[in-house]
C-alpha positions as CSV (number, residue, x, y, z in Angstrom):
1,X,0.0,0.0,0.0
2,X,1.2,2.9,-0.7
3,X,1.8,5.8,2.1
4,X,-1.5,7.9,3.0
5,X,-1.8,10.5,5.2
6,X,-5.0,9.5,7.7
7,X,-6.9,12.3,6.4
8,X,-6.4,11.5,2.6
9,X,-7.1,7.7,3.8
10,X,-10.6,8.6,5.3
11,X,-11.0,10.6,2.0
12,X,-11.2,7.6,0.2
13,X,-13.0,5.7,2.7
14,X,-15.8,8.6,2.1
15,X,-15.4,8.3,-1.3
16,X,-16.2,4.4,-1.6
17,X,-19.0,5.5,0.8
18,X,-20.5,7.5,-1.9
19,X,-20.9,4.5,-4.0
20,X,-23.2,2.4,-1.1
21,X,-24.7,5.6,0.7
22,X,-27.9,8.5,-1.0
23,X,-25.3,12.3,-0.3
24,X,-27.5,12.9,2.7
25,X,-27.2,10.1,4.8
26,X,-23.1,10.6,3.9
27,X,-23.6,14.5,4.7
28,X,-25.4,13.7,7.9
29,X,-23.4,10.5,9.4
30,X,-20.0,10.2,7.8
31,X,-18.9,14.0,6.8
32,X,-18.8,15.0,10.4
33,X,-16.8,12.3,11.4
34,X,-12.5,13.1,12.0
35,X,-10.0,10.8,11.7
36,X,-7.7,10.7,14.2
37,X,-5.2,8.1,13.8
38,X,-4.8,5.3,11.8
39,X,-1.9,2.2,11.8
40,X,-2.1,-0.7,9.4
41,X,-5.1,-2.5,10.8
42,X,-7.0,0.1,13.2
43,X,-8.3,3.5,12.4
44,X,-9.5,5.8,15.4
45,X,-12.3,8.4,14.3
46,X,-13.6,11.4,16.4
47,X,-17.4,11.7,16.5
48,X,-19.2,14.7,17.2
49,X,-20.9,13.1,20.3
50,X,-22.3,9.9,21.3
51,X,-25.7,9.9,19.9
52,X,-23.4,10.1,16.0
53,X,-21.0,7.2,17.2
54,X,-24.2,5.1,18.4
55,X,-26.2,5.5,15.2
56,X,-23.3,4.8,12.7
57,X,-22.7,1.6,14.5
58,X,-26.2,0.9,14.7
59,X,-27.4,1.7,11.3
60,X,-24.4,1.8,8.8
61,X,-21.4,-0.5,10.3
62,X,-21.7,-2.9,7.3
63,X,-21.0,-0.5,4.8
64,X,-18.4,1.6,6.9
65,X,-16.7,-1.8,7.7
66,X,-17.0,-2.9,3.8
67,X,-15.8,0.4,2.8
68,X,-12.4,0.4,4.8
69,X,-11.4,-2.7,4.3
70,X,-11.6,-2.3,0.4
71,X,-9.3,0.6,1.0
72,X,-7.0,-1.0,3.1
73,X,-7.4,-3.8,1.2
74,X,-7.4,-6.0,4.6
75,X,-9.6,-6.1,7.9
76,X,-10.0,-3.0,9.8
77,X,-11.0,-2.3,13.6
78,X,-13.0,1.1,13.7
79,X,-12.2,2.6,17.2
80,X,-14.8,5.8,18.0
81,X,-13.9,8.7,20.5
């Protein structure tokens, strides 16, 4: 893999986003979200409160999960804070 920065990595984890999500639910949910570190097999994202973190796991973990690990190209542990 080449070397990312962890902000241009979540860019393209919003960008395959795009592909599974209608703009508003990606406005809403996922544009608000930070990343805030990253290593090869974790990334650590910064929700704007708990409610945001709760929902995203509740209602769209699938296609967050499916999206990083197609641009990691291997299993990834999402971490909130």
């Amino acid at each position: 893999m080449e070397s990312f920065s962890s902000i241009e990595m979540w860019d393209k984890v919003l960008e395959r986003l795009q592909n599974s999500l209608d703009q508003d639910s990606l406005a809403t949910w996922f544009l608000p979200l930070r990343c805030n570190s990253m290593n090869r097999d974790k990334i650590t994202l910064v929700a704007p409160n708990d409610y945001y973190r709760t929902w995203i796991l509740a209602n769209y973990r699938d296609e967050l999960q499916r999206a990083l690990n197609e641009v990691f190209a291997q299993d990834v542990t999402v971490e909130f804070i």
